[in-house]
N, C-alpha and C positions, 0 to 999 in steps of 0.2 A: 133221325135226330141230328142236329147240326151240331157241327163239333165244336167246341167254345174255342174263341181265339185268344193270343196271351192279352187282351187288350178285356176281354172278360173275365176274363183268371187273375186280372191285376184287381178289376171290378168287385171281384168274388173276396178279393183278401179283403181289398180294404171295408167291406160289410159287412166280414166277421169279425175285422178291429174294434167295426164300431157295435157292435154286437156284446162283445166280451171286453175290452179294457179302454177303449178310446171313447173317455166320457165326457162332460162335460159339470161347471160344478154347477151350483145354485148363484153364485156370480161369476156364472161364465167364463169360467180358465177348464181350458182342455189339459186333459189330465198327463199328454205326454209334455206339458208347458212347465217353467219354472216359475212357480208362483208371485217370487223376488224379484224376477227381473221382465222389465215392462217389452223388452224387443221378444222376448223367449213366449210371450201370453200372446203376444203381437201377431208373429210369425206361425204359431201353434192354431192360432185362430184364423188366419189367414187358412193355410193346409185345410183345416176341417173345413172351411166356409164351402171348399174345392172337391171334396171326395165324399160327401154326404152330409146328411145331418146325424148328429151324436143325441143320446138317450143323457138326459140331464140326472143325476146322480154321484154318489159317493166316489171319490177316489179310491180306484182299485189298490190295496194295499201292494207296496214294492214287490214281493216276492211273488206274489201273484198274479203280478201283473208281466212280467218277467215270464213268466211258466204260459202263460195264455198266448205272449207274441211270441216265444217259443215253437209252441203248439201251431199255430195258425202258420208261421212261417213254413213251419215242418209241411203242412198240407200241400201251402200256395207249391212250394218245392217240387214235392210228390208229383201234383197234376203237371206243373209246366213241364217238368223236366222228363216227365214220363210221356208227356207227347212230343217228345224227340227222340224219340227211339230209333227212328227211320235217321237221324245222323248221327247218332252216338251209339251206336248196335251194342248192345251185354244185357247181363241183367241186375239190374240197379233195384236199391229199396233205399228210402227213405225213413228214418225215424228220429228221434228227440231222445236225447243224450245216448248213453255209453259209453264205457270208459275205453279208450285207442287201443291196449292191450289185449282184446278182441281182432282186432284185425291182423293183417299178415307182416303190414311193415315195423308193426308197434309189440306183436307178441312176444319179445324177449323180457317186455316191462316186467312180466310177472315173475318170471325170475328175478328181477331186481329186488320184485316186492316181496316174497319170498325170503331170499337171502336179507334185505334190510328187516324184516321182523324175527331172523332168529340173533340180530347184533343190534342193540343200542347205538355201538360206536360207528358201524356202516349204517342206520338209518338215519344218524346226525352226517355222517360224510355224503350221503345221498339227496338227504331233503326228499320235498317230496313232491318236487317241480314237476318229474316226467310221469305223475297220475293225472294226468289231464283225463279232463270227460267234456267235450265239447256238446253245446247242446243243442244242435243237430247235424247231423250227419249222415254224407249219401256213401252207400259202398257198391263194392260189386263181386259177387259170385261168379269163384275162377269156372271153368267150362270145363266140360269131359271132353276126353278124347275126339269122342264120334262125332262133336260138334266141329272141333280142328277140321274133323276129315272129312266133313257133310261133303267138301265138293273133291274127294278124289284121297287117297292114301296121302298124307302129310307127315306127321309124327307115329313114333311108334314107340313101347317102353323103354326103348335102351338110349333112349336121344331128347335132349330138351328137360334131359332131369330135376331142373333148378330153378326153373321158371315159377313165378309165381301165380301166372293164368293160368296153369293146369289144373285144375282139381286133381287129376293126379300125382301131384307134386304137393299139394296142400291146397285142403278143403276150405281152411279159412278165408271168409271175405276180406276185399281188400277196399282200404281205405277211399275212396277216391273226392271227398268232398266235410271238411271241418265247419262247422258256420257258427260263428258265435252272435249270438243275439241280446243285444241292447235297445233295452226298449227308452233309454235315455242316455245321455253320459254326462250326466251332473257329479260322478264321485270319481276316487281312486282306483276303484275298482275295477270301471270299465278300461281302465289300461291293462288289464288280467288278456284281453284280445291280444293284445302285445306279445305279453311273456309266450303264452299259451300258442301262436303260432311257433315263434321262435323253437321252442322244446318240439313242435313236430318237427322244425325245421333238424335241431340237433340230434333227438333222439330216433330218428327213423332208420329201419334196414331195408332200402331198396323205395321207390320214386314217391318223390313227395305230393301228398293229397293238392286241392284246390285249400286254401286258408284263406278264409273270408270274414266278415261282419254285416251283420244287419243291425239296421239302429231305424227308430221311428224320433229319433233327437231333432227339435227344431233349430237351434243355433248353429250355424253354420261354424263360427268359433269353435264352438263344443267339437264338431263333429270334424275340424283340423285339428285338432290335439291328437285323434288316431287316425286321420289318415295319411297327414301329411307325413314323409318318410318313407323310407322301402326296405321290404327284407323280412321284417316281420309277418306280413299279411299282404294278401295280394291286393284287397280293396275295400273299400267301404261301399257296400249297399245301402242306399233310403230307402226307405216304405213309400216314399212319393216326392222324388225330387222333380219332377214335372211340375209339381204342383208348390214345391218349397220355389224351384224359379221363375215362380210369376208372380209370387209374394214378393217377392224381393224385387219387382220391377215399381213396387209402390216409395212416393217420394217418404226420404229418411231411412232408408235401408239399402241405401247403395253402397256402404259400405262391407255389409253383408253379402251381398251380391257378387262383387271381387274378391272375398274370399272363397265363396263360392264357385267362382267361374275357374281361376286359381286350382281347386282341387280337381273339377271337372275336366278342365283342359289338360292339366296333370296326370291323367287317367288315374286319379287315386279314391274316385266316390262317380259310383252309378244309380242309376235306381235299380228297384228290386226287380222289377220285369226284364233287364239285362243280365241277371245273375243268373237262371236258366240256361243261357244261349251259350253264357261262360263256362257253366258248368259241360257242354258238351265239346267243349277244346279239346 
């Protein structure tokens, strides 16, 4: 069997998009489009015209529609990133949320959460900024010994006590990849990307994971409101910026287009098929 390349694994997402939440209506607005504004129907419609044809139907309601590109990202993830194994060696899993206090840089949270619910007055002093659950996330499983020492005596109990790639030192996986997924950013909330790296940024004990975004958002506008900046999050992913910048080569949307190019050139918004590659830095 031939082994799918990322250029069919890009193919594969975007047919489960249009599978499960990327619809279209009974008057023709794709459903990741803003219905109010005619560049956002424009450009949504363009992308679809590009990557398939969409099943006409109901708008998936917000919150489930959210959980589907969730899901689906989580997969697209899973496959690409796990046919790199041969240059990112460990062993990596894939899944859709979990709260970071699970993993090895973030395990202290739960002492916090702990400590904040036996005090009112520390769980107002604390907030409750650093429960993140990001909703998907790659980790990785520290190694035993005998792997260390596959090619020759390396480590041995009384040395390297402290590391966190031991599994002898702790079993707990370790963070290595946050991804938040917006299936739009029409509200306030998609600035929650923001906060939400930031507190991995603050609250961590020992190397900070990859802090990403995936968005299938058509306006370019929308999609500088979080990328432009740095510090918070490494990048903004598209679900199909190939295909957003060839929409934008149509007359009346050149203004679109240099913001675009702007964020591009910025290294601050890639498409989704690059975020694999990144993930194995």
């Amino acid at each position: 069997m031939t082994t799918p390349t990322l250029r069919d694994l890009r193919s594969d997402y975007h047919r489960a998009l249009l599978s499960e939440v990327l619809t279209v209506s009974a008057t023709g607005v794709a459903s990741n489009a803003d219905s109010s504004s005619k560049p956002s129907k424009r450009i949504a419609d363009g992308i679809l015209a590009r990557i398939g044809s969409a099943r006409v139907g109901d708008k998936v309601a917000g919150q489930t529609a959210g959980s589907s590109f969730e899901q689906i990202t989580a997969d697209f993830i899973s496959r690409t990133f796990g046919a790199l194994s041969h240059v990112r060696p460990g062993l990596f899993a894939v899944q859709k949320g979990g709260f970071i206090a699970g993993f090895q840089q973030y395990a202290h949270l739960d002492d916090l959460e702990r400590i904040a619910r036996q005090s009112q007055e520390i769980a107002t002093a604390l907030g409750s900024d650093y429960l993140i659950k990001p909703d998907v996330v790659v980790f990785r499983t520290p190694v035993s010994d005998a792997e260390i020492n596959a090619n020759g005596p390396f480590v041995d109990p009384d040395i390297a006590r402290l590391s966190g790639l031991r599994r002898f030192n702790d079993p707990q996986p370790i963070l290595h990849a946050s991804i938040s997924c917006k299936w739009t950013l029409r509200s306030d909330r998609a600035q929650n990307a923001r906060s939400e790296g930031l507190n991995l940024v603050r609250n961590r004990k020992g190397p900070l994971c990859h802090v990403t975004v995936a968005t299938a958002e058509p306006l370019p506008s929308r999609i500088a409101s979080l990328a432009l900046g740095t510090g918070d999050i490494d990048c903004v992913y598209h679900f199909a910026l190939d295909e957003l910048r060839d929409v934008l080569r149509e007359p009346g949307l050149e203004g679109y287009a240099d913001t675009l190019d702007m964020m591009i050139e910025g290294k601050r918004l890639r498409d989704i098929a690059d975020l694999p590659l990144d993930l194995a830095i």
